[in-house]
C-alpha positions as CSV (number, residue, x, y, z in Angstrom):
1,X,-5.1,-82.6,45.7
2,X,-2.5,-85.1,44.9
3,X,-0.2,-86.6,47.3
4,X,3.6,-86.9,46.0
5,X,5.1,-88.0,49.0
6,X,5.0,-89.0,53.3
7,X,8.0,-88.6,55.6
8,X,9.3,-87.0,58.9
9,X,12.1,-85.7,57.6
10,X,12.4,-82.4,57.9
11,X,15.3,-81.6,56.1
12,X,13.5,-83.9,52.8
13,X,10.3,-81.7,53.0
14,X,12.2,-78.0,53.3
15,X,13.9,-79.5,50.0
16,X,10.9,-80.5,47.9
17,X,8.8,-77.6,49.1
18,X,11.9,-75.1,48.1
19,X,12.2,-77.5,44.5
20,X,8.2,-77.1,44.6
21,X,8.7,-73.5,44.9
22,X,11.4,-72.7,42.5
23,X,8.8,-74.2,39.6
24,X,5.8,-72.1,40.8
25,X,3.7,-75.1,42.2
26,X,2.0,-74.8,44.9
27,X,2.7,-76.9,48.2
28,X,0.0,-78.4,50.7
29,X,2.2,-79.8,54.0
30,X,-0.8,-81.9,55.7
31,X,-0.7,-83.2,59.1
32,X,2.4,-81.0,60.2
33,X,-0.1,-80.3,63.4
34,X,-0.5,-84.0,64.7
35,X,3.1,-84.9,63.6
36,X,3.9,-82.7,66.3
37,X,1.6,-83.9,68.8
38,X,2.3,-87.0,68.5
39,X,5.8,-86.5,69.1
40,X,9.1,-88.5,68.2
41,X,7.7,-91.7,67.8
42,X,7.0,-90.8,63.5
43,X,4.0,-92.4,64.0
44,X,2.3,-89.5,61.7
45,X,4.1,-88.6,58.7
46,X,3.7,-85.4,56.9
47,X,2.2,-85.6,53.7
48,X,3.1,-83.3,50.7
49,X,0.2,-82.4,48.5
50,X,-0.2,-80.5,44.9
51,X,-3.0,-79.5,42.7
52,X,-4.1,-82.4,40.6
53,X,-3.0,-80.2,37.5
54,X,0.3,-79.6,38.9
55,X,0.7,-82.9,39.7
56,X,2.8,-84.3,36.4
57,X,5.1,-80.9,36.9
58,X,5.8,-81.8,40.6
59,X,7.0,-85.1,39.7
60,X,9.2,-84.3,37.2
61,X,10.9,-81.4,38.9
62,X,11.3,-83.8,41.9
63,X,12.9,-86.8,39.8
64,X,15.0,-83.8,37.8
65,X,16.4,-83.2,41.5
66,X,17.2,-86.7,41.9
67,X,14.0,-87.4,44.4
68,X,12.1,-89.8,42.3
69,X,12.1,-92.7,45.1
70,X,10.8,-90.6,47.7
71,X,7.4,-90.5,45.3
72,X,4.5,-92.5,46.0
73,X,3.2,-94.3,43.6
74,X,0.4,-92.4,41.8
């Protein structure tokens, strides 16, 4: 699994999983558990993860969508 991107915004990760979605690639949202837990304080972002082969198509439907500085480096 490749991670494309952390954040606790909510409204960012209903948009990239829904871009995600839209091109068929499959969406891991990691730590969405102990985000919770551990409250407001953002201390835990969530992570967004693909499959390593889907990686290269994730990005570019993400930077297509005008999201390519939300990436991490990778």
């Amino acid at each position: 699994m490749i991670e494309l991107l952390r954040t606790n915004d909510l409204v960012l990760i209903s948009l990239v999983e829904a871009i995600l979605a839209e091109n068929n690639i499959a969406v891991v949202l990691a730590d969405q558990h102990m985000s919770a837990v551990e409250g407001s304080l953002s201390f835990l972002p969530r992570r967004i993860l693909v499959a390593d082969e889907a990686a290269g198509r994730a990005r570019r439907a993400l930077t297509e969508a005008g999201l390519a500085g939300e990436l991490r480096d990778g």
